[in-house]
C-alpha positions as CSV (number, residue, x, y, z in Angstrom):
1,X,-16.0,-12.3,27.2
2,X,-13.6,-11.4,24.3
3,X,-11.2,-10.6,27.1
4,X,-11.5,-13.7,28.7
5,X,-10.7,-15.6,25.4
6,X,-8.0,-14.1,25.2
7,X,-6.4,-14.8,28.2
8,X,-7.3,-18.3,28.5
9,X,-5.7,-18.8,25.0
10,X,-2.3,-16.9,25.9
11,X,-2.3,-18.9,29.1
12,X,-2.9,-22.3,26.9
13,X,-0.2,-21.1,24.6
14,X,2.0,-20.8,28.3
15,X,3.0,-17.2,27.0
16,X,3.0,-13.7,29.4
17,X,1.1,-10.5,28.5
18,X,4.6,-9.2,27.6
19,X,5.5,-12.0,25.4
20,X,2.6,-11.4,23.1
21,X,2.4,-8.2,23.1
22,X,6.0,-8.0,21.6
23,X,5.3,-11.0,19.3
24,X,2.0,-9.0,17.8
25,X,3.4,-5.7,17.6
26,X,0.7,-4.1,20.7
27,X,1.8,-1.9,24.0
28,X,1.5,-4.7,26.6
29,X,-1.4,-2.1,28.2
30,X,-3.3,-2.5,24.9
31,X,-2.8,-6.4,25.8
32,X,-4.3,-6.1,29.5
33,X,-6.9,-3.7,28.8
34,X,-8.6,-6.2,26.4
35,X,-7.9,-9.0,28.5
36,X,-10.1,-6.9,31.3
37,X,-12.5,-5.7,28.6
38,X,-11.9,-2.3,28.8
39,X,-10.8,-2.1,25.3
40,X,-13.0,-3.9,22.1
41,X,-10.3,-4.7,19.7
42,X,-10.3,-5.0,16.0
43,X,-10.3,-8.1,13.7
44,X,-6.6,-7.1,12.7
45,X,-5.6,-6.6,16.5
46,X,-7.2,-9.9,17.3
47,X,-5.5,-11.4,13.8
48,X,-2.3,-10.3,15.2
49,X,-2.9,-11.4,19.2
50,X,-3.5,-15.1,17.9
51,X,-0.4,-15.1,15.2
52,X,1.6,-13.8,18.5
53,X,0.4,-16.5,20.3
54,X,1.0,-18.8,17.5
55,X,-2.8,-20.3,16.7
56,X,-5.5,-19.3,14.3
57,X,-7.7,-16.5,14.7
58,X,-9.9,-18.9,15.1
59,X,-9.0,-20.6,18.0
60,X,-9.8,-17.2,19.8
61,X,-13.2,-17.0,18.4
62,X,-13.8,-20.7,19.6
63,X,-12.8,-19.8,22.7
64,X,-15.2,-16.8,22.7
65,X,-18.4,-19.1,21.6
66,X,-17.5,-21.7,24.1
67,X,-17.5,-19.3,26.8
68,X,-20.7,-17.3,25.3
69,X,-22.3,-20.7,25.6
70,X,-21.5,-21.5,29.3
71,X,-23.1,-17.9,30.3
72,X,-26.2,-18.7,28.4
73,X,-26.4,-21.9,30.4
74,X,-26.2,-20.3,33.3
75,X,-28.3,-17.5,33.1
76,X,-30.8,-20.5,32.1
């Protein structure tokens, strides 16, 4: 779900995979593979996703709860 909180901030943000990655510093692969969950990034690579994308760390993490809460609804 990480991933997906990603990409759903980027997209917010109207920015490409290519645009943050060259804004936070990351291989544009690194950027897709956690957008797909095949990577589990640290802290400082999700610090530096959301100051390439120009918001708060926090705003990813919100993100991440709001979507952790929708699949706990539904598995309800």
């Amino acid at each position: 779900m990480l991933g997906v909180a990603v990409r759903e901030v980027r997209k917010t943000q109207g920015l490409t995979q290519k645009q943050v990655a060259d804004r936070a510093g990351v291989h544009v692969t690194y950027l897709s593979d956690i957008e797909r969950g095949a990577r589990n990034p640290s802290w400082k690579a999700i610090a530096a996703l959301a100051s390439g994308m120009g918001v708060p760390t926090a705003d990813i993490a919100r993100r991440y709860d709001a979507l952790g809460k929708r699949h706990e609804r539904a598995d309800a």
